[in-house]
MDAnalysis code that builds the backbone (N, CA, C; Angstrom):
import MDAnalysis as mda
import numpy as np

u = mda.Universe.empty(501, n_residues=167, atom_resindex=np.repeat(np.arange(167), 3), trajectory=True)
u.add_TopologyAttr("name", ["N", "CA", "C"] * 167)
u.add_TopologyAttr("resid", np.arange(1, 168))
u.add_TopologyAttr("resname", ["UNK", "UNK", "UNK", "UNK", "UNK", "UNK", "UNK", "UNK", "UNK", "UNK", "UNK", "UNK", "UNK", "UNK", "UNK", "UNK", "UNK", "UNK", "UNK", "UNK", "UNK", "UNK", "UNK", "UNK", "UNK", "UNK", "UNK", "UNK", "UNK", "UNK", "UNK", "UNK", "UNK", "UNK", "UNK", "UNK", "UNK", "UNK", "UNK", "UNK", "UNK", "UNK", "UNK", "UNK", "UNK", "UNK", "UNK", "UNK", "UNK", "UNK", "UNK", "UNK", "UNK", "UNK", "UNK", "UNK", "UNK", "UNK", "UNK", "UNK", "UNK", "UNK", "UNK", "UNK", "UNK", "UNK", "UNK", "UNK", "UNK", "UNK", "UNK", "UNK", "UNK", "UNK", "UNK", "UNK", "UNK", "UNK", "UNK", "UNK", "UNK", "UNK", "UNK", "UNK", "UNK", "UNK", "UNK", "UNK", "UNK", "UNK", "UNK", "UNK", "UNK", "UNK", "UNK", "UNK", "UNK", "UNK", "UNK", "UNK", "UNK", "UNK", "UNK", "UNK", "UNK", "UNK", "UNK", "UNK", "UNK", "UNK", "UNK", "UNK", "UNK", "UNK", "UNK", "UNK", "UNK", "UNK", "UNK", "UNK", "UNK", "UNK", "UNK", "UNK", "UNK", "UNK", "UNK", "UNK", "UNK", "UNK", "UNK", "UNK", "UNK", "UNK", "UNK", "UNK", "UNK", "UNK", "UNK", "UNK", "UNK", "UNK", "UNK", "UNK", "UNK", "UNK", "UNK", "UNK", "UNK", "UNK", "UNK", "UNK", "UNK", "UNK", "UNK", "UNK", "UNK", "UNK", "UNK", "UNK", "UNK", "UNK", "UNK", "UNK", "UNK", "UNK", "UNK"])
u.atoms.positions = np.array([
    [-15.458, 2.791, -2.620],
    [-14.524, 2.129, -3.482],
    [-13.140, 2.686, -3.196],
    [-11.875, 1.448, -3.541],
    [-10.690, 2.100, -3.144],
    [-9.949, 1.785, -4.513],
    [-9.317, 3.053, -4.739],
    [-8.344, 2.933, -6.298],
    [-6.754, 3.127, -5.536],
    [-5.831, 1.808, -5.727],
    [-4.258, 2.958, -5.706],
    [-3.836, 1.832, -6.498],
    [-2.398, 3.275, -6.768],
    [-1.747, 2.588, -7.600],
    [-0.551, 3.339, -7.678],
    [1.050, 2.828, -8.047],
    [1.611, 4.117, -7.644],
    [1.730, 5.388, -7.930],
    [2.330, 6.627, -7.682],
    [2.390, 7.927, -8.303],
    [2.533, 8.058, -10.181],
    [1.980, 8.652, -10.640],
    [1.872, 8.924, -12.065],
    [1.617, 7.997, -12.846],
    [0.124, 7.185, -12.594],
    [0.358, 5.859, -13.441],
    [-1.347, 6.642, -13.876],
    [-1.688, 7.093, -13.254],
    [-3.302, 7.994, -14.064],
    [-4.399, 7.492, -13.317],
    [-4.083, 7.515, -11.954],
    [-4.929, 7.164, -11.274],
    [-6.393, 8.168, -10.850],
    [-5.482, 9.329, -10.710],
    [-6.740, 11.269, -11.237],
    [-7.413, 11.077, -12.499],
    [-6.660, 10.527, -13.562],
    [-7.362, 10.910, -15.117],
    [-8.086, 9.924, -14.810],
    [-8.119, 8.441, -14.418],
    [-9.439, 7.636, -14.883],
    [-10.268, 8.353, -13.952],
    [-10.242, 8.934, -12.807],
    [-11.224, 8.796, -11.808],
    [-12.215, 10.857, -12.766],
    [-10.979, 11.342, -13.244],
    [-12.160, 12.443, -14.027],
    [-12.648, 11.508, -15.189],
    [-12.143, 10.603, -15.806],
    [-13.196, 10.002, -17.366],
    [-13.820, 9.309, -16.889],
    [-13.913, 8.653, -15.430],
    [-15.450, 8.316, -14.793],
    [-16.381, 9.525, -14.568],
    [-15.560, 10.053, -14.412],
    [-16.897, 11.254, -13.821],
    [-17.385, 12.100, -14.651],
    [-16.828, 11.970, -15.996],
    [-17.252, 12.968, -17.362],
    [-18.486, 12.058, -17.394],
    [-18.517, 10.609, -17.687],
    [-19.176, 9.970, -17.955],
    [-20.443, 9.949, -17.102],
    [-20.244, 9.561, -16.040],
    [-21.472, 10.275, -14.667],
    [-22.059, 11.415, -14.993],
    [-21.580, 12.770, -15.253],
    [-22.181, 13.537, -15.251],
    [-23.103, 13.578, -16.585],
    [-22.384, 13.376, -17.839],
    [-22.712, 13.333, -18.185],
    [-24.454, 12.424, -19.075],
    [-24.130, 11.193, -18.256],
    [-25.378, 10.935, -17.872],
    [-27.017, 11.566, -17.523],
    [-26.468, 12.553, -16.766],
    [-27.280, 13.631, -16.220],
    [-27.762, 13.387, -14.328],
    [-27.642, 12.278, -14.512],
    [-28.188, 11.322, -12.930],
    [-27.243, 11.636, -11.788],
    [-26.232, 11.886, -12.226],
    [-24.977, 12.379, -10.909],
    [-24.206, 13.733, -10.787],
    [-23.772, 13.998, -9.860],
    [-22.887, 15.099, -9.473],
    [-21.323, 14.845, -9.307],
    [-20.680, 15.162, -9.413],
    [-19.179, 14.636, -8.960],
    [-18.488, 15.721, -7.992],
    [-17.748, 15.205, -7.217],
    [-17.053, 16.311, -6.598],
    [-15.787, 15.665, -6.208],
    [-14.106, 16.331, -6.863],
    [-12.551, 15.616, -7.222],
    [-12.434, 16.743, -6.217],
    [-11.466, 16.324, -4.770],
    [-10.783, 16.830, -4.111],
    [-9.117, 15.766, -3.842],
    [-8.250, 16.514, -3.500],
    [-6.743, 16.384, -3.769],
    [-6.253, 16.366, -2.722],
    [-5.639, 15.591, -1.321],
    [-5.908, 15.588, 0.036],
    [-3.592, 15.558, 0.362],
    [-3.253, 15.460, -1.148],
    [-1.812, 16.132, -1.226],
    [-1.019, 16.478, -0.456],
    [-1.499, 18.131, -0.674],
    [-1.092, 18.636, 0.580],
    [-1.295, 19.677, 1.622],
    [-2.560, 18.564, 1.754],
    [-3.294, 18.394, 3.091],
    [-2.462, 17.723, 4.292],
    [-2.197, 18.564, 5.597],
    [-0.899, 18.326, 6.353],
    [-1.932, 18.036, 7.554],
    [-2.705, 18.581, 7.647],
    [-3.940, 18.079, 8.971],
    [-5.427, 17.690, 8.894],
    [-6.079, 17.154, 9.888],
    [-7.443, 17.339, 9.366],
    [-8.192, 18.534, 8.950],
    [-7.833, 19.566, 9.797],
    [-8.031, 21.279, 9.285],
    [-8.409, 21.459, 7.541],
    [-6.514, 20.730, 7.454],
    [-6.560, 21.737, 6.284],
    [-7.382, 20.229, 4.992],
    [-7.539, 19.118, 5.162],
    [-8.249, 18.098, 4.798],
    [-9.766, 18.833, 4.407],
    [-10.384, 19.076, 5.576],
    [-11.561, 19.501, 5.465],
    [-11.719, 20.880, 5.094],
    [-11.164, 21.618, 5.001],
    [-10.856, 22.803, 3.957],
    [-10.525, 22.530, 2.601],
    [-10.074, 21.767, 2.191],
    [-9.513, 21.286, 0.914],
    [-10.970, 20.584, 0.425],
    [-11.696, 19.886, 1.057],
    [-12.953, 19.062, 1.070],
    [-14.211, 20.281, 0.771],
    [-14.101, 21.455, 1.334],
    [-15.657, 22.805, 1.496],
    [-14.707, 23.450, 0.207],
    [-13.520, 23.760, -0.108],
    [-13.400, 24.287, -1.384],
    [-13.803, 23.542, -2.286],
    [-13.449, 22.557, -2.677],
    [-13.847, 21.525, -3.715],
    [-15.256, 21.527, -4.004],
    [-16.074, 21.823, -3.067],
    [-17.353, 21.835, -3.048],
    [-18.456, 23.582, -3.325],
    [-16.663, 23.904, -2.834],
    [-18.010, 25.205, -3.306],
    [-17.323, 25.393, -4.524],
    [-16.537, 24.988, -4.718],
    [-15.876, 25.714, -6.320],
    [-17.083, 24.974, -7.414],
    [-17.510, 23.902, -6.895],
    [-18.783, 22.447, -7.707],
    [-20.064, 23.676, -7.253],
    [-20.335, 24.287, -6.481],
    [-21.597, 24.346, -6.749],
    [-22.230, 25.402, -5.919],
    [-21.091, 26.232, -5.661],
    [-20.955, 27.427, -4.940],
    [-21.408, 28.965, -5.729],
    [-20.492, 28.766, -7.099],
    [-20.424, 30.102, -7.184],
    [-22.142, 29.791, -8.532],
    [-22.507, 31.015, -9.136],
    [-23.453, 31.237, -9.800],
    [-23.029, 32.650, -10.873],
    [-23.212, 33.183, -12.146],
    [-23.100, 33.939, -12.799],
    [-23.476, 34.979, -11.934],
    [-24.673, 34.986, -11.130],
    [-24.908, 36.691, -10.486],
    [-24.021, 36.647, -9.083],
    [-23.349, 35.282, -8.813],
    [-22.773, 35.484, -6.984],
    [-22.795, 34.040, -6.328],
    [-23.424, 33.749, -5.201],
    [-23.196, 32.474, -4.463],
    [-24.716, 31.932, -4.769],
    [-24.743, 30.622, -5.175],
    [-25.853, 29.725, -5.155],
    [-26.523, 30.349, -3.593],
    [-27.603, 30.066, -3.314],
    [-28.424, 30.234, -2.335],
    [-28.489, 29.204, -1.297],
    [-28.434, 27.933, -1.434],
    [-28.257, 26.586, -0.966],
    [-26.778, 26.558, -0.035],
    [-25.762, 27.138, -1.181],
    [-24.370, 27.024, -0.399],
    [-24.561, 28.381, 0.501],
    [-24.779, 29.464, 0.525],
    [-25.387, 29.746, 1.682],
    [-25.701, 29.313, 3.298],
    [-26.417, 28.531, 3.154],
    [-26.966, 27.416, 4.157],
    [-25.932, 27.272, 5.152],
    [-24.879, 26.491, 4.283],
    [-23.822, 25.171, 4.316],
    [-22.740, 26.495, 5.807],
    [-22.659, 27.990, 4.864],
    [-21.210, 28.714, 4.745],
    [-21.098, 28.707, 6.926],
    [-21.970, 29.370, 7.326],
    [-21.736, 29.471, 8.692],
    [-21.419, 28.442, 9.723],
    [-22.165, 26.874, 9.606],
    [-22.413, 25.646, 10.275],
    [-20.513, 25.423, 9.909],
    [-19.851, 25.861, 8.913],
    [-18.595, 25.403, 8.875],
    [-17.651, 26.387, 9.006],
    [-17.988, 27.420, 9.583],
    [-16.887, 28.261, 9.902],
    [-16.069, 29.072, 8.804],
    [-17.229, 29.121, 7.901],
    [-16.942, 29.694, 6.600],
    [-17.237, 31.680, 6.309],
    [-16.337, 32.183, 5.221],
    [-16.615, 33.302, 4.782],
    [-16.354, 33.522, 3.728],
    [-17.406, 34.386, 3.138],
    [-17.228, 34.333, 2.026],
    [-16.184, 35.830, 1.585],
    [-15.566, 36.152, 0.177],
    [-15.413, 37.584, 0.036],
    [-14.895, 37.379, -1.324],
    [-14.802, 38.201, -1.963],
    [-14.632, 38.420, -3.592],
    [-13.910, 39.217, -3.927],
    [-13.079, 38.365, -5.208],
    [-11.879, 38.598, -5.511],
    [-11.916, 40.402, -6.234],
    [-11.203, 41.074, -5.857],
    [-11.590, 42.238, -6.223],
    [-11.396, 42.919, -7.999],
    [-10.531, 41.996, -8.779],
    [-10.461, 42.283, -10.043],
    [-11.280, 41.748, -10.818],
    [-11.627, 40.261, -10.557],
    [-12.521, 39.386, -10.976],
    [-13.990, 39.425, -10.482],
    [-14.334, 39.941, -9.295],
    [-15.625, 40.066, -8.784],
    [-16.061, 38.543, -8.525],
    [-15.475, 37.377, -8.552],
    [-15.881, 35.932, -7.945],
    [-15.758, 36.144, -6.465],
    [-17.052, 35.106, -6.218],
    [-16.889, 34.646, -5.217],
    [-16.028, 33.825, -4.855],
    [-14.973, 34.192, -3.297],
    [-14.165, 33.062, -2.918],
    [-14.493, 32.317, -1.712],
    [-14.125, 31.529, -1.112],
    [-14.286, 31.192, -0.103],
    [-13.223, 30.862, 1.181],
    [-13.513, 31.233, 2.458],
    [-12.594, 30.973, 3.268],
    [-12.493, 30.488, 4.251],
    [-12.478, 29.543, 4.928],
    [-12.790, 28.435, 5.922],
    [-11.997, 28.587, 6.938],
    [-12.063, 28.984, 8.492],
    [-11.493, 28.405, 9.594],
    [-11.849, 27.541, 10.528],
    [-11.257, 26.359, 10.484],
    [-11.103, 24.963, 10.662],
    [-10.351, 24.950, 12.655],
    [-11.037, 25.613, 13.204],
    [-9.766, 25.579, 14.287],
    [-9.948, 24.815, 15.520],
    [-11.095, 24.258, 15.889],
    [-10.887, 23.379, 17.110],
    [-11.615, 21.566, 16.404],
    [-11.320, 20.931, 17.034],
    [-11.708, 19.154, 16.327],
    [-13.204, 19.136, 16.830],
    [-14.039, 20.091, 16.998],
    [-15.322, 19.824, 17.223],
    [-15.347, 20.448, 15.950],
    [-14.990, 21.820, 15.451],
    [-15.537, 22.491, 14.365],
    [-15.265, 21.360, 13.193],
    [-14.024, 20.920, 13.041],
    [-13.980, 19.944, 11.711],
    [-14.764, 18.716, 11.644],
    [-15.506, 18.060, 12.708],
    [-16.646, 17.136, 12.554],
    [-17.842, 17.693, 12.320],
    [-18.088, 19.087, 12.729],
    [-19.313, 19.580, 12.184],
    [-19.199, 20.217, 11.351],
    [-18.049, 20.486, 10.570],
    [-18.273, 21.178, 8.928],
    [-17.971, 19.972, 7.903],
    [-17.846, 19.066, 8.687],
    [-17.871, 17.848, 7.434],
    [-19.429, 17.440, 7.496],
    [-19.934, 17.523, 8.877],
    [-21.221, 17.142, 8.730],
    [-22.575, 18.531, 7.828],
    [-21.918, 19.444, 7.872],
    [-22.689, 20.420, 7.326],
    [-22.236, 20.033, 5.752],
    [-21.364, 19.533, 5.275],
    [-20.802, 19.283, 3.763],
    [-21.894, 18.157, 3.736],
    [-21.967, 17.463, 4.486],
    [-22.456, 16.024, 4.214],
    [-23.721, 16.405, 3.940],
    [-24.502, 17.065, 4.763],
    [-25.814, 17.378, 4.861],
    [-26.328, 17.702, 3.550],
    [-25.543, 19.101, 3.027],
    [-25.540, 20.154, 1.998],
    [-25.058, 18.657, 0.555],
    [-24.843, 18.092, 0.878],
    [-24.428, 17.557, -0.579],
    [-25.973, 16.790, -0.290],
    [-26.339, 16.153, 0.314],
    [-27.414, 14.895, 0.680],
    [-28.529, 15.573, 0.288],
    [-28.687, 17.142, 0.578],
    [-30.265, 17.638, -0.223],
    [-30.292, 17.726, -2.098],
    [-28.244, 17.642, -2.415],
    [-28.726, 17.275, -3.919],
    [-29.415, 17.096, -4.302],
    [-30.145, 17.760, -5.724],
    [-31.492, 16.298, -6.242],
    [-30.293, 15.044, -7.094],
    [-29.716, 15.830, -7.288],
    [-28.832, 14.157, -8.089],
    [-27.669, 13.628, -7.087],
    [-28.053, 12.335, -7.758],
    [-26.912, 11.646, -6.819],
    [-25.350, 12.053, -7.120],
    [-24.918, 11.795, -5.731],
    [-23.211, 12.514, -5.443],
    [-21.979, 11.514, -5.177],
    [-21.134, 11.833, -5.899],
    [-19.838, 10.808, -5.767],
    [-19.165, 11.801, -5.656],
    [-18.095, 11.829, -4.478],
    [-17.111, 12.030, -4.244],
    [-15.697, 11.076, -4.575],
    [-14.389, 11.914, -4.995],
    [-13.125, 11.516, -5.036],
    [-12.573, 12.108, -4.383],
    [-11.862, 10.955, -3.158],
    [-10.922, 11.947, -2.237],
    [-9.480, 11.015, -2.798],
    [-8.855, 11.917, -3.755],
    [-7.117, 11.590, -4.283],
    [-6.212, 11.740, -3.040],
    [-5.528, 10.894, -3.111],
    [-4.077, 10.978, -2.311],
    [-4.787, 10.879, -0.254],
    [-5.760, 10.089, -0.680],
    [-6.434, 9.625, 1.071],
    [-5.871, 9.389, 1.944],
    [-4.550, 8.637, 1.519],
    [-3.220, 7.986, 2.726],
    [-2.602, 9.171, 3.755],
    [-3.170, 10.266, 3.320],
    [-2.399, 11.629, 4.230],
    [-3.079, 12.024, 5.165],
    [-4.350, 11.042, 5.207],
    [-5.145, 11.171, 6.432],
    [-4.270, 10.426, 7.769],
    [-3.582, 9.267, 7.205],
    [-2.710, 8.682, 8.448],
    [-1.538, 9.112, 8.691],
    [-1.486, 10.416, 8.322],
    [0.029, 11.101, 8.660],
    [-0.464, 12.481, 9.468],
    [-2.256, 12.969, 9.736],
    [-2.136, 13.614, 10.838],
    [-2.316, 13.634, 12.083],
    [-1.698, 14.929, 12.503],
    [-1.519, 14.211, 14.209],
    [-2.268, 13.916, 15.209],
    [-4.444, 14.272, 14.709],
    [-4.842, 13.957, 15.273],
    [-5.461, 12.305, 15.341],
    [-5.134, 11.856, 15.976],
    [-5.333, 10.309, 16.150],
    [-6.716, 9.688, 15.783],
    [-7.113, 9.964, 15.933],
    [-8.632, 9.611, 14.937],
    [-9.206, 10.188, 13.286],
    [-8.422, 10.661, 12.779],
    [-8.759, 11.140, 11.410],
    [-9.127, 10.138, 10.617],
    [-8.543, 9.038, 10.710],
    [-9.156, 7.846, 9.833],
    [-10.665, 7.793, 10.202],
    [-10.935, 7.473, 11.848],
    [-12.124, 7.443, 12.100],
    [-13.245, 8.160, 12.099],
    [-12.847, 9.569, 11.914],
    [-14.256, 10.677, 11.898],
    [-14.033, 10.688, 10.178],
    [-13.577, 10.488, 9.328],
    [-14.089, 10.247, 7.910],
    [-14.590, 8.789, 7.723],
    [-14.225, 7.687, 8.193],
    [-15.079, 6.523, 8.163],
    [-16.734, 7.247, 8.793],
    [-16.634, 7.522, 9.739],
    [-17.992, 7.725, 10.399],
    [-18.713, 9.104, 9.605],
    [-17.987, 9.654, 8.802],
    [-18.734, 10.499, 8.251],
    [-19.232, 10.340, 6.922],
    [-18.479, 9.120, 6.175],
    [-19.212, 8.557, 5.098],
    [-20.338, 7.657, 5.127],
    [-20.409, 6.596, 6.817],
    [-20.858, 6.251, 6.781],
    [-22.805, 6.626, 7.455],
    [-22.626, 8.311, 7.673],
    [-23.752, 8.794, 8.272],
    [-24.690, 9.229, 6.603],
    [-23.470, 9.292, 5.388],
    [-23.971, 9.220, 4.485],
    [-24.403, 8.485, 3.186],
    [-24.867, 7.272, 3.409],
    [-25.005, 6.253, 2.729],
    [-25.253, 6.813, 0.954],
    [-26.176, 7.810, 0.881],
    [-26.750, 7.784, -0.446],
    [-25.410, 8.747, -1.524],
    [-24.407, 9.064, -0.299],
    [-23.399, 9.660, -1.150],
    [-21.979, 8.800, -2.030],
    [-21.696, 8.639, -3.167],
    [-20.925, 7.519, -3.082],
    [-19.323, 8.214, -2.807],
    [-18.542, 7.306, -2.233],
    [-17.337, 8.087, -2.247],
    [-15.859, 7.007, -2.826],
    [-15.190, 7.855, -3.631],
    [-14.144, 7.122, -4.168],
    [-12.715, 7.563, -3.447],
    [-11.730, 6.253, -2.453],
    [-10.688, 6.674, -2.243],
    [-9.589, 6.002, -3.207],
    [-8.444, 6.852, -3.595],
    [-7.528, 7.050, -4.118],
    [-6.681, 7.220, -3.526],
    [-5.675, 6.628, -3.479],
    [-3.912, 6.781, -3.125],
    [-2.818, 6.171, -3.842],
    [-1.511, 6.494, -3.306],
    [-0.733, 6.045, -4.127],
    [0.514, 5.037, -3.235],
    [-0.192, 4.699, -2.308],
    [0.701, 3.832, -0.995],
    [-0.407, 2.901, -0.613],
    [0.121, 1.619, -1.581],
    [-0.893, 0.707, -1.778],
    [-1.159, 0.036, -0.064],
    [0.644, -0.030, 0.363],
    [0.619, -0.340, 1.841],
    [-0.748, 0.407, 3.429],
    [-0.404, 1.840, 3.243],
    [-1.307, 2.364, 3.881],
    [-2.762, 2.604, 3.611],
    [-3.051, 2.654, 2.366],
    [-4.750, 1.893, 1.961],
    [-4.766, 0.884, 2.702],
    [-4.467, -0.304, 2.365],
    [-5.072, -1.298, 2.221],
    [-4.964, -1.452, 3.957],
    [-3.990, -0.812, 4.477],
    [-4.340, -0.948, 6.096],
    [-5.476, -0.131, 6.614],
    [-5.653, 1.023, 6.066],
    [-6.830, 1.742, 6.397],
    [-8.283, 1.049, 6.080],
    [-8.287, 0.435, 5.160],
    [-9.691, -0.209, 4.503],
    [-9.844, -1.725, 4.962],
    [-8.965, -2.214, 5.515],
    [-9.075, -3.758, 5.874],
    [-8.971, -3.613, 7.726],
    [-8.422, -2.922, 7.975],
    [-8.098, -3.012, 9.773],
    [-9.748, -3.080, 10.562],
])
C-alpha cells in the first residue's frame, strides 16, 4: 500500500492508530521505520535492522535469542549501553552485496514471525535520491521475495511516489 500526502498533514499518526489497532488485535506485528534521513541505501537499511531490533530485539534479561540469528548474516554488533545496561545495536552496511543480504536476513527473520508483519517505511521517496542506481529496485525485489509480509509506503512527494509505484 502507498500513503502520501504533504509534510505535516498526519500521515505517521494514522499509520501508528493503524497499527495500535493491528496489534492490538493480537494477529499482527508492526514495525514504523523513518527513511528521513536516510542519505543512502547503507544508511536506509540500517535505519530498517534498528527499527527492528528496537521491535523485537531487546528482552528484560538481554537480546531475544531469534534476533541473534538475524545479528551476523547483516553485519551486525551488538554492545551495551554502559549506564543503562541495554542492549544496542550496530550495523556496518559497507559494500551493495552486504545491503541485499541484510535486507534479506531482515526479511527472513521477520517471515519466521508466528504473527503476521506489516511494515511502515515513512518518507520512501529518499530511496530515489540515492546514488546507487537501483535502490528502488532491490526494495521492490525484496518485498516482493516476501509476500506474507505486508508493507506500507509513505511519503510526502506525491510526484516521486507515484513515479516509483506506477513506472
Amino acid at each position: 500500500m502507498e500513503l502520501y500526502a504533504w509534510r505535516r498533514l498526519g500521515k505517521s499518526a494514522l499509520v501508528h492508530r493503524f497499527f495500535e489497532e493491528l496489534e492490538s488485535s493480537g494477529d499482527h506485528e508492526t514495525v514504523y521505520v523513518d527513511f528521513l534521513g536516510a542519505i543512502s541505501m547503507g544508511n536506509a537499511v540500517n535505519e530498517l535492522a534498528k527499527a527492528i531490533f528496537e521491535k523485537f530485539g531487546k528482552t528484560k534479561t538481554g537480546l531475544h535469542t531469534t534476533i541473534q540469528k538475524m545479528i551476523s548474516p547483516i553485519g551486525a554488533t551488538v554492545g551495551f549501553e554502559p549506564i543503562s545496561g541495554t542492549p544496542t545495536l550496530n550495523i556496518g552496511v559497507n559494500s551493495p552485496q552486504k545491503e541485499e543480504q541484510s535486507l534479506h536476513a531482515l526479511g527472513e527473520f521477520l517471515n519466521e514471525r508466528k504473527k503476521k508483519i506489516v511494515i511502515a517505511i515513512d518518507e520512501f521517496q529518499q530511496v530515489s535520491t540515492y546514488n546507487k542506481a537501483n535502490a528502488e529496485a532491490i526494495f521492490r525485489a525484496w518485498t516482493q521475495k516476501f509476500p506474507s509480509i505486508g508493507f506500507i509506503f509513505s511519503g510526502s512527494h506525491r510526484g516521486v511516489m507515484t513515479e516509483m509505484f506506477l513506472e
